[in-house]
C-alpha positions in Angstrom: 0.0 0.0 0.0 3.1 2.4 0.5 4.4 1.9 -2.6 0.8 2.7 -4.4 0.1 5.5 -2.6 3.9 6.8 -3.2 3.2 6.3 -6.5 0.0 8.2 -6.6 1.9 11.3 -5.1 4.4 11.1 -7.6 1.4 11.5 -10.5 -0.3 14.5 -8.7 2.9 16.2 -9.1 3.4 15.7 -12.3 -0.4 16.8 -13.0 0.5 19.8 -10.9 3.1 21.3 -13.1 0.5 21.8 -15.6 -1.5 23.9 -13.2 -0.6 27.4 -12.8 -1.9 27.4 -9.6 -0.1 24.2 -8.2 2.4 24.8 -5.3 4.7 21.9 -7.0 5.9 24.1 -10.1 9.3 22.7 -10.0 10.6 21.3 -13.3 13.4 18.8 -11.4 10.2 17.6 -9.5 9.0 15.4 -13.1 12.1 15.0 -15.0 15.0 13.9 -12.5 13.0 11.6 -10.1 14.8 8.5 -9.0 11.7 6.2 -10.1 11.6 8.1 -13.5 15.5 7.4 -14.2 15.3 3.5 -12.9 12.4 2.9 -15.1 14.2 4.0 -18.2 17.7 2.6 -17.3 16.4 -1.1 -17.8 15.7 0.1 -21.3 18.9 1.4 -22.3 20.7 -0.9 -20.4 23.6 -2.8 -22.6 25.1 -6.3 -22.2 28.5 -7.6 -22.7 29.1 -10.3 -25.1 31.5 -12.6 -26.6 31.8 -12.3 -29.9 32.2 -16.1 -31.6 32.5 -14.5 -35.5 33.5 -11.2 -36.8 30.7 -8.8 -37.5 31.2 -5.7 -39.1 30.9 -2.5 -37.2 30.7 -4.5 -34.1 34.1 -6.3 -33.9 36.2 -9.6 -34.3 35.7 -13.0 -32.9 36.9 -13.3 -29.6 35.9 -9.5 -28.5 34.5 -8.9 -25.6 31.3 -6.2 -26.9 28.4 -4.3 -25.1 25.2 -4.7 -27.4 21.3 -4.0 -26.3 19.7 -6.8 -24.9 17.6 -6.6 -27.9 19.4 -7.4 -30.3 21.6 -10.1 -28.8 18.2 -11.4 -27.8 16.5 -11.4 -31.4 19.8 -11.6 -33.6 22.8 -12.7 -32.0 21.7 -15.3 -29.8 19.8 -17.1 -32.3 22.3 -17.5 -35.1 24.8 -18.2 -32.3 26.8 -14.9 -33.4 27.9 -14.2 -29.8 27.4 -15.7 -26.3 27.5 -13.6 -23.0 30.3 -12.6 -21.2 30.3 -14.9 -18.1 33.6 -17.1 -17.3 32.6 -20.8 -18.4 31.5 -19.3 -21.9 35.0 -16.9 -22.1 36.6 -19.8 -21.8 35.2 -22.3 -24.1 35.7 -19.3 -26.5 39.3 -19.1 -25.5 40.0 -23.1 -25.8 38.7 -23.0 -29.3 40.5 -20.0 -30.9 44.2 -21.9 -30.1 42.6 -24.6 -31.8 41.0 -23.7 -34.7 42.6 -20.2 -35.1 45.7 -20.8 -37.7 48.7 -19.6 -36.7 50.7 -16.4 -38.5 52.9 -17.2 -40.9 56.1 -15.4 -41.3 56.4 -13.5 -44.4 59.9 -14.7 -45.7 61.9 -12.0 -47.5 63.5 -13.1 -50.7 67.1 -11.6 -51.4 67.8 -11.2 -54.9 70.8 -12.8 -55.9 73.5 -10.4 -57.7 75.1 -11.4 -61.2 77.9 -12.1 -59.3 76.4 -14.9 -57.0 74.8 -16.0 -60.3 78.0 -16.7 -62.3 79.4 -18.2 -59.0 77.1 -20.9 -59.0 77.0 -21.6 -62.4 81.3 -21.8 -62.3 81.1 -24.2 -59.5 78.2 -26.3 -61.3 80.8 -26.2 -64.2 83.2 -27.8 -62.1 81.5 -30.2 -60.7 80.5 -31.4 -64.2 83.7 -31.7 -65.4 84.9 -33.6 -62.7 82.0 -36.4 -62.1 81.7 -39.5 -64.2 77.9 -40.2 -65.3 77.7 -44.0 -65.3 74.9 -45.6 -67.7 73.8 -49.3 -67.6 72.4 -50.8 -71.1 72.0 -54.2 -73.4 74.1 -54.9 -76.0 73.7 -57.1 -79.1 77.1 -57.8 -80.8 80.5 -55.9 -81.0 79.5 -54.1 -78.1 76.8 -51.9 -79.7 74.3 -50.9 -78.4 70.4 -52.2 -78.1 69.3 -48.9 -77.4 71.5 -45.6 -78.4 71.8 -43.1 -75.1 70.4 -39.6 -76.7 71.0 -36.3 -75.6 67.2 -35.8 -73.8 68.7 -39.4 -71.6 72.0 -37.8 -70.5 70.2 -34.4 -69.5 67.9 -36.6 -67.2 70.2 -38.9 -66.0 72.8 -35.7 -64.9 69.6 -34.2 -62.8 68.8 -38.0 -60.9 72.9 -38.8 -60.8 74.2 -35.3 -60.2 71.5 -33.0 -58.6 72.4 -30.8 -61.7 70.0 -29.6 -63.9 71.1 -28.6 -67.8 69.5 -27.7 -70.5 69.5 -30.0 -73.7 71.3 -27.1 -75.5 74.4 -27.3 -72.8 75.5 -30.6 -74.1 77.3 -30.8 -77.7 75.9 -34.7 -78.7 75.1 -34.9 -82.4 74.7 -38.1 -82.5 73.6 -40.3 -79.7 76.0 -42.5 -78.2 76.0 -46.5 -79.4 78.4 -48.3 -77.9 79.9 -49.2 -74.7 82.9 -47.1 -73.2 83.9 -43.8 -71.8 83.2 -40.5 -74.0 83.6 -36.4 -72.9 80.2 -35.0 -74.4 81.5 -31.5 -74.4 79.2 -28.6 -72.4 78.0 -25.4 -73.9 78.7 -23.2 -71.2 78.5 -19.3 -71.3 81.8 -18.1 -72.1 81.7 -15.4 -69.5 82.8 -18.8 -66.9 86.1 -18.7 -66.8 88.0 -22.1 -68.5 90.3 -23.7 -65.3 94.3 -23.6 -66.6 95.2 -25.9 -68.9 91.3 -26.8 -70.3 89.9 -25.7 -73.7 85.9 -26.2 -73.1 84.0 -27.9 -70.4 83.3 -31.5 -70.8 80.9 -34.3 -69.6 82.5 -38.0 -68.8 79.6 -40.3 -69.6 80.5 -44.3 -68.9 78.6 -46.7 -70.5 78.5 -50.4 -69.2 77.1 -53.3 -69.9 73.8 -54.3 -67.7 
């Protein structure tokens, strides 16, 4: 009954303003009562919630947010957009981002190589050349010739599996494939600008061909 009849007083006040005449003329009176203020607090009251996807304008998964209960009511909760900010749900949220979130990678910055590293390489993949033996296995049929000739294309392959080298089929001076068994120096077309070692007039390829 209290609480009516406070409520009741509160009403005749506000009726008074609007009478000239009223002894309760006071503007803060009607518009800064505590019971005014309460009432419209639980309407513009926000919650804090976890984001579990990224919305735009609202924030990333994982963010903590404050949204009206409204709409995490009617829109979030629903499509499971966002669960409220209480301890066991921060979490699960926490738990699932280290597993599911991927991990950064590094960006790796590529150094360009100078002309002079260039010509390095290629003069110690000139040496190496000239210094290995390719060894090739193959039938014969009589005299020692060959069943089936080692080409150019064979060499070229065989040099990237053997040797961990790779040539082009133009590097290798072969006009005619190779038909018999024995040792042979297939001359390399190398650019000219790699300098010859002291004594040598062109690079050079020792291929070995035995029997299988």
């Amino acid at each position: 009954m209290a609480y009516m009849q406070y409520g009741r007083n509160i009403i005749r006040q506000i009726k008074a303003v609007k009478d000239p005449t009223s002894l309760f003329q006071s503007s803060d009176r009607v518009l800064h009562h505590p019971l005014l203020y309460a009432g419209q607090g639980v309407r513009y009251r926000k919650l804090e919630v976890i984001l579990t996807t990224t919305i735009d304008k609202l924030g990333k998964a994982g963010e903590t947010v404050k949204v009206a209960p409204g709409y995490f009511r009617n829109h979030l909760m629903p499509k499971l957009l966002a669960v409220p900010n209480i301890d066991k749900f921060a979490h699960l949220i926490s738990e699932q981002r280290k597993i599911y979130q991927p991990k950064e990678v590094e960006e790796v910055k590529v150094v360009s190589k100078t002309e002079e590293d260039i010509m390095k390489e290629y003069q110690t993949a000139a040496k190496y050349l000239d210094s290995a033996k390719l060894v090739l296995r193959r039938f014969i049929k009589v005299d020692n010739e060959l069943r089936d000739p080692v080409t150019k294309d064979e060499i070229v392959a065989e040099v990237a599996r053997q040797l961990r080298v790779h040539i082009e089929p133009e590097n290798l001076h072969l006009p005619t494939p190779l038909s018999s068994l024995g040792e042979f120096e297939v001359p390399l077309r190398l650019p000219k600008s790699i300098p010859l070692p002291e004594g040598k007039i062109q690079w050079g390829l020792n291929v070995k061909i035995r029997r299988k």
